[in-house]
N, C-alpha and C positions, 0 to 999 in steps of 0.2 A: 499579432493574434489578439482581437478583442475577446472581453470575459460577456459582452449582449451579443442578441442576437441581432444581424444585420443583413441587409440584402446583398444579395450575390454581386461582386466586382469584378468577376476576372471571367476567362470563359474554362483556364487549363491549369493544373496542378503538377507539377515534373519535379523528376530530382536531377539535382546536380550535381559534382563533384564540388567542394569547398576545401580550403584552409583547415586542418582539424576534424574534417571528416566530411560530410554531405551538409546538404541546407533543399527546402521546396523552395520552387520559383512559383508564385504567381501569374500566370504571361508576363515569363522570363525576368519579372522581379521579385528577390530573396523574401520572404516573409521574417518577421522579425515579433521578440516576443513582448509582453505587455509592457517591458519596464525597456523596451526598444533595443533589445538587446539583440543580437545574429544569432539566428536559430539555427544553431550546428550540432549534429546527430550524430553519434561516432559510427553508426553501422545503417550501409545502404538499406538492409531489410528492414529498420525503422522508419529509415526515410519514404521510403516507397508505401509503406503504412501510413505514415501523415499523410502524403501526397494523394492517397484512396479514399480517406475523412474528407479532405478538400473537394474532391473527385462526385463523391457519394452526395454532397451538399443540393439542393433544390437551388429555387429563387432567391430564399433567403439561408444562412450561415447561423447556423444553431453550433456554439462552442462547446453545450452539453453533447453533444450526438460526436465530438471528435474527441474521447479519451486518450489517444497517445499523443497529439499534439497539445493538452492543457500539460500531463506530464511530464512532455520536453522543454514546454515551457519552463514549468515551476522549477526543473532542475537546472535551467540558464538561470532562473531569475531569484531563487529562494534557494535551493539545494547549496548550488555550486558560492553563491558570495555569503550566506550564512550558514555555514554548515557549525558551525560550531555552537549556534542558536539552538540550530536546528536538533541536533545530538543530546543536548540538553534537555531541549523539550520532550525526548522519544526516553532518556533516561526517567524520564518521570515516570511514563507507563511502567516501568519494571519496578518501580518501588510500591506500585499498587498493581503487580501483572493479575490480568483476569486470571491464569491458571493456578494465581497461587489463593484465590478465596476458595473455600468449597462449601455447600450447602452443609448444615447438622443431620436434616431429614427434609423429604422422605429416603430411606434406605436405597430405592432403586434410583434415584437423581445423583445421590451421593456417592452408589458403587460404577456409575457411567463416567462421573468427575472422574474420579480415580483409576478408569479403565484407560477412559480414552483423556485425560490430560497430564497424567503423572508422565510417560514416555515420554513427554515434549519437556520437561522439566528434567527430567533425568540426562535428554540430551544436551539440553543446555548445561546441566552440569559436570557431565562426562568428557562431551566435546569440546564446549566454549570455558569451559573454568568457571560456570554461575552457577551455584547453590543455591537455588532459592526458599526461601521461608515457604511453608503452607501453614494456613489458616485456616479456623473453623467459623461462619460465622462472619459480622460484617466491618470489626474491631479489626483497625488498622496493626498492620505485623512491621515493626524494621526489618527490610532485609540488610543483610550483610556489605559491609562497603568494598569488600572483596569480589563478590559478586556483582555488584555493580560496576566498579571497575573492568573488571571481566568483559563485561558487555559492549561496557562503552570502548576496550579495545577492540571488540570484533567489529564496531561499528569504523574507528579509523583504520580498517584493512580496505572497505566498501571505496570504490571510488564514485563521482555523484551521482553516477547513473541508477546503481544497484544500493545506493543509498536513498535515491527515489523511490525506487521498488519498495525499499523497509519502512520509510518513510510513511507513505498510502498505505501499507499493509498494516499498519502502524495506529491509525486512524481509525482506520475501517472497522479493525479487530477487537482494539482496546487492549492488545497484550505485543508486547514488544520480544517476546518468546516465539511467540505463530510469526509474527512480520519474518523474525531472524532466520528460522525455519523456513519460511516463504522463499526468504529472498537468498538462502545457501541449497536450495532443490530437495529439502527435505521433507515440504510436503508441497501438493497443490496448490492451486488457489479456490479448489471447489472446498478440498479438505480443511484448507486456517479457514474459507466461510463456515462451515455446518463445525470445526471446533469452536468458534470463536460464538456460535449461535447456540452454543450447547445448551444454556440454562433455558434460554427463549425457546427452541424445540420442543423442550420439555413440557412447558405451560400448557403449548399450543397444542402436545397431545391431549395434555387432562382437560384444558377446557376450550380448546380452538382458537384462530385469530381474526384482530379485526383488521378493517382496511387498510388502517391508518400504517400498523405494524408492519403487514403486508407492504407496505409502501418502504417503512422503513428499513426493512430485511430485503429489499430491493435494489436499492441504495446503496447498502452497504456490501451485498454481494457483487452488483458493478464495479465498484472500485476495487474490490480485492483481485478481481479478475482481470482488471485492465493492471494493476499490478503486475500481474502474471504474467499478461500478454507483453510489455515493458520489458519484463525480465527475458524472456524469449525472443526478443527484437534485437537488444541489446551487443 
């Protein structure tokens, strides 16, 4: 799997059965991922999803237009041999989670924080064992090494599939709270977008948006969703 775009090579996209689970053939040869690794799927219904990105392709191979096969990739080639990196990296989000800042004022921005992002903190600390700090304001808080801990064990229950899932959601969101949520079915992937959008929403009622944001709230609702879709393949 290349990360450019390139012109069409094959004419058919099929799944197979494989060693470890499924793999796409190309006219009947395995495709493999950027760092050449054997792209093996644990579950036929993902396979069959790549093999429809391949399928759907024109002339030329646009890698952006195939979301489930960049993140089958990333989790042969990133997930799965750096997960320990990887874990690290996503702990950082929770030491500055988006759900744990909240605005001072206005009063109605501040009581929508609190409506709709305290529940997802509260589950994280009823469920997962995370207590997290809340903030007022843009003064960094320690949370607790308790709670972080916390985390980072829910994170080695994930095996690297549904560790990719938290991973992207992870990203996307900027809160490692909505990823965990995401990626245990406690919420959607429409609902961690429009949480994780919450303050941007806000603006965009009082004073509209431009293109550029548009573009970027774009973006970032793609990937939480092909998260989703990941999670549901899996």
């Amino acid at each position: 799997m290349l990360n450019k775009t390139i012109k069409r090579f094959y004419k058919q996209a099929d799944v197979a059965e494989a060693e470890g689970g499924f793999a796409i053939h190309l006219d009947g040869r395995p495709i493999k991922t950027p760092a050449i690794r054997q792209l093996i799927v644990p579950s036929r219904a993902l396979a069959e999803a790549m093999a429809a990105e391949w399928n759907e392709q024109g002339e030329e191979v646009f890698p952006a237009l195939m979301p489930m096969t960049q993140l089958a990739s990333t989790a042969v080639d990133r997930i799965g041999p750096e997960r320990a990196v990887i874990q690290e990296q996503m702990a950082k989000f929770a030491t500055t989670d988006l759900l744990c800042y909240r605005a001072e004022f206005p009063p109605d921005l501040v009581g929508r924080q609190t409506s709709q992002w305290q529940p997802l903190l509260d589950w994280a600390a009823q469920t997962l064992g995370a207590a997290l700090v809340v903030t007022a304001g843009i003064m960094a808080v320690e949370q607790p090494k308790a709670a972080l801990i916390a985390l980072n064990a829910h994170l080695d229950g994930y095996d690297v599939w549904r560790l990719t899932v938290a991973q992207a959601a992870c990203a996307a969101s900027g809160s490692l709270v909505l990823a965990l949520a995401l990626a245990d079915g406690r919420l959607t992937g429409t609902e961690t977008f429009e949480l994780s959008q919450l303050d941007e929403t806000y603006q965009i009622e009082q004073w509209g948006e431009d293109y550029e944001a548009a573009d970027r709230r774009d973006v970032l609702k793609r990937d939480i969703l092909a998260a989703e879709r990941l999670l549901t393949l899996i």
